[in-house]
N, C-alpha and C positions, 0 to 999 in steps of 0.2 A: 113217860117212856124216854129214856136217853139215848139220845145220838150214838150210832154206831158205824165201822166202818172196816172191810175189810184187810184192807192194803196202810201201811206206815207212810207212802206218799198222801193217801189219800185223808189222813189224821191230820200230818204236817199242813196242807192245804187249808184242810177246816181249820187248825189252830192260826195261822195266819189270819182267817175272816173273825177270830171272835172280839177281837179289842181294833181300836180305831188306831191305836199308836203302836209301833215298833217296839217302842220303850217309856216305859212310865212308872217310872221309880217309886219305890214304898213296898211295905211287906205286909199291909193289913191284909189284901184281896188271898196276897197268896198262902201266911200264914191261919185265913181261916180255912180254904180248901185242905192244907194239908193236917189240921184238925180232925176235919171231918174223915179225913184219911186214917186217923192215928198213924200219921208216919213218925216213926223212931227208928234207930241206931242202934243194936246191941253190941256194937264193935265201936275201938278209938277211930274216932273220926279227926283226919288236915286237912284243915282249909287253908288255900294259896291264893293269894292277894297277889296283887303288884302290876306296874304298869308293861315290863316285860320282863321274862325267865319264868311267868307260871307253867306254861306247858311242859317247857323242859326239868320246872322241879318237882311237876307230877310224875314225869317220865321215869327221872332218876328214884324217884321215894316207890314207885311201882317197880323199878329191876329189883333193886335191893331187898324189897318183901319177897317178890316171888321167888329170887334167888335163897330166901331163908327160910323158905316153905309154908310162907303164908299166902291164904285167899286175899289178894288187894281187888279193891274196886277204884273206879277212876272216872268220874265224872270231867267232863273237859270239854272248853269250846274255845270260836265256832270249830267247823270240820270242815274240811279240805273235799272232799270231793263227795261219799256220801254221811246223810246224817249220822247212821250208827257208830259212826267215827267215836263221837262223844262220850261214849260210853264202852269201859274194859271190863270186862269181870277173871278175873285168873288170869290176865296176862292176854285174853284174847276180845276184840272186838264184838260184840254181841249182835244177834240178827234182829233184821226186821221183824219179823214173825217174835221176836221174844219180847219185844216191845210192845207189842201190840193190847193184847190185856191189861199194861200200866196205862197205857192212853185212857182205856177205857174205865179202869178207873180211877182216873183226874175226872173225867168228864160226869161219870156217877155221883161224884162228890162236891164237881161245880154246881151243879143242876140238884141238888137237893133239896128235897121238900119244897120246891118250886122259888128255893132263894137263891136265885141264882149269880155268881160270881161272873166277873167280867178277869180274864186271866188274860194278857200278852202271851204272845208266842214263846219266847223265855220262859214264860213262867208256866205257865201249861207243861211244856217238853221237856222244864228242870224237873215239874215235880213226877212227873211221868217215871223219867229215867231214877231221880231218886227215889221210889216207891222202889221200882226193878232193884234196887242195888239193896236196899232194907230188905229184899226177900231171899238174895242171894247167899245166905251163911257166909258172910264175909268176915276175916278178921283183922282188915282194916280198909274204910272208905277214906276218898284224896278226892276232897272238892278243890275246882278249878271256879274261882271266881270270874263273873264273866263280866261284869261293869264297876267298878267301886270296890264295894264291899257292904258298908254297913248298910243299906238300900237292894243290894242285891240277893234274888228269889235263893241262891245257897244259904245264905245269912240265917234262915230260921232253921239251922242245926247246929245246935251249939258245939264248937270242935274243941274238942281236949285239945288240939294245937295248932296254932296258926299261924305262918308262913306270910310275910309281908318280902318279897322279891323286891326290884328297884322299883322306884319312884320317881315316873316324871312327867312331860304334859302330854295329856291325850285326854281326849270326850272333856273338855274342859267348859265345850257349853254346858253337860250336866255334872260335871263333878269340880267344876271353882277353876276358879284364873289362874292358880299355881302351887305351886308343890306342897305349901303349907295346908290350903283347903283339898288337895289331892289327897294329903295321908290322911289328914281327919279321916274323911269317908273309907277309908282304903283301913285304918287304926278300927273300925268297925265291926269287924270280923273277932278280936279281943275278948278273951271272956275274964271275969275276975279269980285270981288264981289258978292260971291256969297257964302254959307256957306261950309265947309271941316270940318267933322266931324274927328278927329282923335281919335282912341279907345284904341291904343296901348298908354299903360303905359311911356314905353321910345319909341319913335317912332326915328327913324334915321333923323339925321342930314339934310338930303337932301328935306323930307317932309317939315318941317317946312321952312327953304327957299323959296326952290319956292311957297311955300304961302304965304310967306313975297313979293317974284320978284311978282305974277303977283296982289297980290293983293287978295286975297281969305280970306274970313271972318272964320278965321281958329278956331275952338273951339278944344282944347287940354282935353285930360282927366288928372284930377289932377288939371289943371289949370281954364278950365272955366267949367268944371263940376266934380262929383266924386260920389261916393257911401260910404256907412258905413253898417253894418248890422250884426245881431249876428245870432245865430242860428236857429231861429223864423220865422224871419223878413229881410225885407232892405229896405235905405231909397234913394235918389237921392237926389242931389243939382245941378241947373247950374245955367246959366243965369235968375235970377228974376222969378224960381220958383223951386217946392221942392214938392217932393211923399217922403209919410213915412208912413211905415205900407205897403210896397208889400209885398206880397207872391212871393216866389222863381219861378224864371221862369220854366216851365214844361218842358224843356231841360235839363237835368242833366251836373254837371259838373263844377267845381270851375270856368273854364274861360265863361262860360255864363254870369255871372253878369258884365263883362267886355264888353262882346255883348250890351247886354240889355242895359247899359250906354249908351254905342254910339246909340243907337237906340232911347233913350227917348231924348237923345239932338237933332238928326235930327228934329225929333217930334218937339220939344222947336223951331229949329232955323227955320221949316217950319209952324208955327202957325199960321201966315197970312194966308197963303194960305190953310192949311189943320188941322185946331184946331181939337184936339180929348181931350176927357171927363178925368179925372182921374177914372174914372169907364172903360174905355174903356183899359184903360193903364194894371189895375188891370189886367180886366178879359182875354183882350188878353195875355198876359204874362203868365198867369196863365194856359190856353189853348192850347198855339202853340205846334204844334207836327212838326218834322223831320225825316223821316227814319235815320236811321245811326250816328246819332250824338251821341255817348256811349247811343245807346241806349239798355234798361234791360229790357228783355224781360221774364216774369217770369215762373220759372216750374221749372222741376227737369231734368237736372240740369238747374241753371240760365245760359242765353245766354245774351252774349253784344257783340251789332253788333255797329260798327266804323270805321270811310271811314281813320280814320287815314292815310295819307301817306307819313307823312315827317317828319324829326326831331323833330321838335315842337309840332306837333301834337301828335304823338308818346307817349312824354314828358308830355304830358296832358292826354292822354287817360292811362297811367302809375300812374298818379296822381291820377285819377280817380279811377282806381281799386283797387290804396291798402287804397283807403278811403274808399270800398265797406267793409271792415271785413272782419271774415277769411275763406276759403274755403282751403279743405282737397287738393284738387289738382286744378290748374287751365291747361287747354286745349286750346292752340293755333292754329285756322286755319288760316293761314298766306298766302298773293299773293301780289308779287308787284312789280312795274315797276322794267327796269333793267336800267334805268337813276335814280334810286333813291340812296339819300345816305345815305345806308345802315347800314353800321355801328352803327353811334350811336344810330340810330333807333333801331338795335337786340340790340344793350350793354344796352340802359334805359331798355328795356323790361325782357328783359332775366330771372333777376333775380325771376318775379313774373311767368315766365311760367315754366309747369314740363313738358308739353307735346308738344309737337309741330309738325302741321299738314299741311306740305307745299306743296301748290298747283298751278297747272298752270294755266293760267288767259286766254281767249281769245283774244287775241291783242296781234302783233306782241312787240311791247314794251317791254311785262311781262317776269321779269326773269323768268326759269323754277325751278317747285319745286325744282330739285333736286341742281339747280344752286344755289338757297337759301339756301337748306339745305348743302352745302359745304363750303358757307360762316359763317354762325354761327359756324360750325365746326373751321375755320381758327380762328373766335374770342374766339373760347374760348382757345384755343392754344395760339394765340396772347396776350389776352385783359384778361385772366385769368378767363371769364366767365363759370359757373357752367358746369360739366359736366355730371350730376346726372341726364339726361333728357333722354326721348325718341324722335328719330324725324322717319317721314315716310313721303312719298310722294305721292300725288294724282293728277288726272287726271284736274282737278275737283276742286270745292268751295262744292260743294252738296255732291261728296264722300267723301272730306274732313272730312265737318262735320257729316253724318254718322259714319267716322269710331270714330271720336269723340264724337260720343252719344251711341255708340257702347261700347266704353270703358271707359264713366264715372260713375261717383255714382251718386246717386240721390242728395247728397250737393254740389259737385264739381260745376264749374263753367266751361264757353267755351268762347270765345271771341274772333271776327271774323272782322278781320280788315285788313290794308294792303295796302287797294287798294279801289274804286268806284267798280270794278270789283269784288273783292272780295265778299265784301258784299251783292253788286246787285245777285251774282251765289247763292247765299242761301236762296234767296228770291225768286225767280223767280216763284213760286209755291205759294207766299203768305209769311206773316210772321210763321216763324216755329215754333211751343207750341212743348217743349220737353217735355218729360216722360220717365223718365231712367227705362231701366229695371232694374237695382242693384237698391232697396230701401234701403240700405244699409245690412253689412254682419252682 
């Protein structure tokens, strides 16, 4: 008799107790459970790689479909505030309750014949929600890669096309010291014959090879596609077709149109199977919304929420803000793992924050505020960064930003990044409309 359970918290729960490790890379455990599944695809299946822009080029490759009247499914992690986040089916978020039957059977097919598999959390609730989405009539699945790639529980669906986004360091105790052994694993996802979308402008050495070894119809950005665009406008060029005159994608942020690139070439190299309109193109781009991706949320003060958490990201949502113009004070509420490397993430940032609001994260992982707030301390000692700032520490992502809507002006700005956790903690309640009480002195 197999484990049952009423409630999707109460699944989530159990799937946390069934493996010892959070994360324990390889596909044997989980490619035999989904055997026993027969889980398949009757639809083109993208799979999206990369160390950041996956979320946002599922986003965009999900307007685009639904805007051309296709069923998209959308696999995506983690989630912001609750689980079912992770999973879209038509454009909408799917319920607890419709999840629940897939849990149940992963669990009938772990526990088979009394040989029973050991599944991580990941892999449990990927293959869950992928079962959900193989049942859905869909006419195209968008996996969102959530570690790597070639070791990651998405990995055992071979995808007509794959989506390699930027490349750079992160989870580097399991995925190698640098950008060369990053794309290896990340080059994983590649099937033979088949197309490999690459987004990243310089993408490492190791990408391009093994799509030269196994044989993968590799489309490079710069080479077999690119962009131009002024301040208006942008246009596309790849393979044997050309948009000109888009409108900016509705994600904010200079490395979006590097998203959207790789997104309109999949499009291009899956057109056999899944042709969409140049109106479809327009208007989904034009549309797609993401929680968290710099996004500007308007009022007094303005709030910009961003799952930022690594170097590069970091580096871009910094880009981001001092292309925003100028605010009298900008307000940091800050939370983030304590495997993250730190450093250059506070040195890019530093310079644009006066205040800084560091808070503890729920997961064992997260450094604690006040462990952050002693490291910026060391860098500005160290690294000669400013030390004309306030820092305090909170419990909290929500008393965080309290005490930072507490202490700004009605122009000042807030910016709420760090971590998934981060951000998800300020939402949890809905997206937050500020109103300073200083309307100014």
């Amino acid at each position: 008799m197999h484990t049952t359970f009423p409630t999707l918290d109460e699944w989530l729960t159990y799937c946390e107790r069934l493996h010892p490790q959070n994360i324990a890379l390889g596909l044997d455990r989980v490619r035999t459970v989904a055997q026993r599944m027969e889980l398949h695809f009757d639809c083109p299946v993208i799979t999206v790689a990369g160390t950041n822009g996956k979320g946002s080029t599922c986003a965009m490759l999900e307007a685009v479909a639904l805007q051309s009247g296709y069923r998209p499914g959308v696999y995506t992690s983690p989630h912001l505030v609750h689980f079912e986040e992770r999973c879209r089916v038509g454009g909408e978020i799917v319920s607890a309750g419709d999840l629940i039957p897939h849990f149940e059977r992963v669990e009938q097919a772990r526990v088979k014949d009394g040989a029973e598999v050991a599944l991580t959390y990941f892999e449990f609730t990927t293959l869950a929600i992928l079962h959900l989405m193989s049942q859905s009539r869909l006419d195209v699945a968008i996996l969102e890669v959530g570690l790597g790639g070639r070791l990651d529980a998405t990995n055992i669906i071979d995808a007509d096309c794959a989506v390699i986004t930027s490349i750079d360091l992160d989870h580097m105790e399991l995925l190698g010291p640098d950008r060369e052994s990053i794309g290896r694993e990340k080059a994983g996802i590649m099937r033979t014959g088949r197309p490999v979308i690459v987004s990243d402008p310089m993408p490492p050495q190791s990408v391009i090879d093994h799509a030269m070894e196994i044989g993968a119809d590799l489309w490079r950005f710069g080479k077999d596609f690119n962009y131009d665009g002024d301040k208006q406008q942008w246009g596309w060029a790849g393979r044997g077709r050309r948009y000109a005159g888009l409108a900016y994608p509705a994600l904010r942020g200079a490395n979006q149109l590097v998203n959207a690139s790789g997104v309109l070439a999949a499009l291009e190299a899956l057109r056999g199977q899944l042709p969409v309109t140049a109106q479809a193109v327009r208007t989904g781009l034009a549309m797609v919304e993401l929680p968290g991706r710099f996004q500007i949320i308007p009022g007094q003060p303005t709030l910009v929420l961003d799952v930022a958490h690594n170097p590069h990201s970091v580096a871009a949502l910094t880009a981001n803000l001092d292309a925003m113009g100028y605010f009298p004070t900008t307000h940091a509420v800050f939370g983030a793992m304590a495997d993250k490397d730190w450093a250059p993430m506070l040195t890019k940032v530093a310079p644009l924050i006066d205040r800084w609001y560091f808070t503890d994260l729920p997961t064992p992982r997260a450094d604690t505020a006040e462990g952050l707030k002693a490291k910026l301390a060391e860098l500005q000692s160290r690294a000669g960064l400013r030390t004309d700032v306030s820092m305090q520490t909170f419990a909290n992502p929500q008393q965080a930003l309290d005490a930072a809507v507490e202490a700004a002006q009605a122009a000042d700005r807030i910016v709420v990044f760090g971590s998934f956790y981060t951000v998800g903690g300020v939402l949890q309640n809905g997206t937050p409309r500020l109103n300073a009480k200083h309307l100014g002195n």
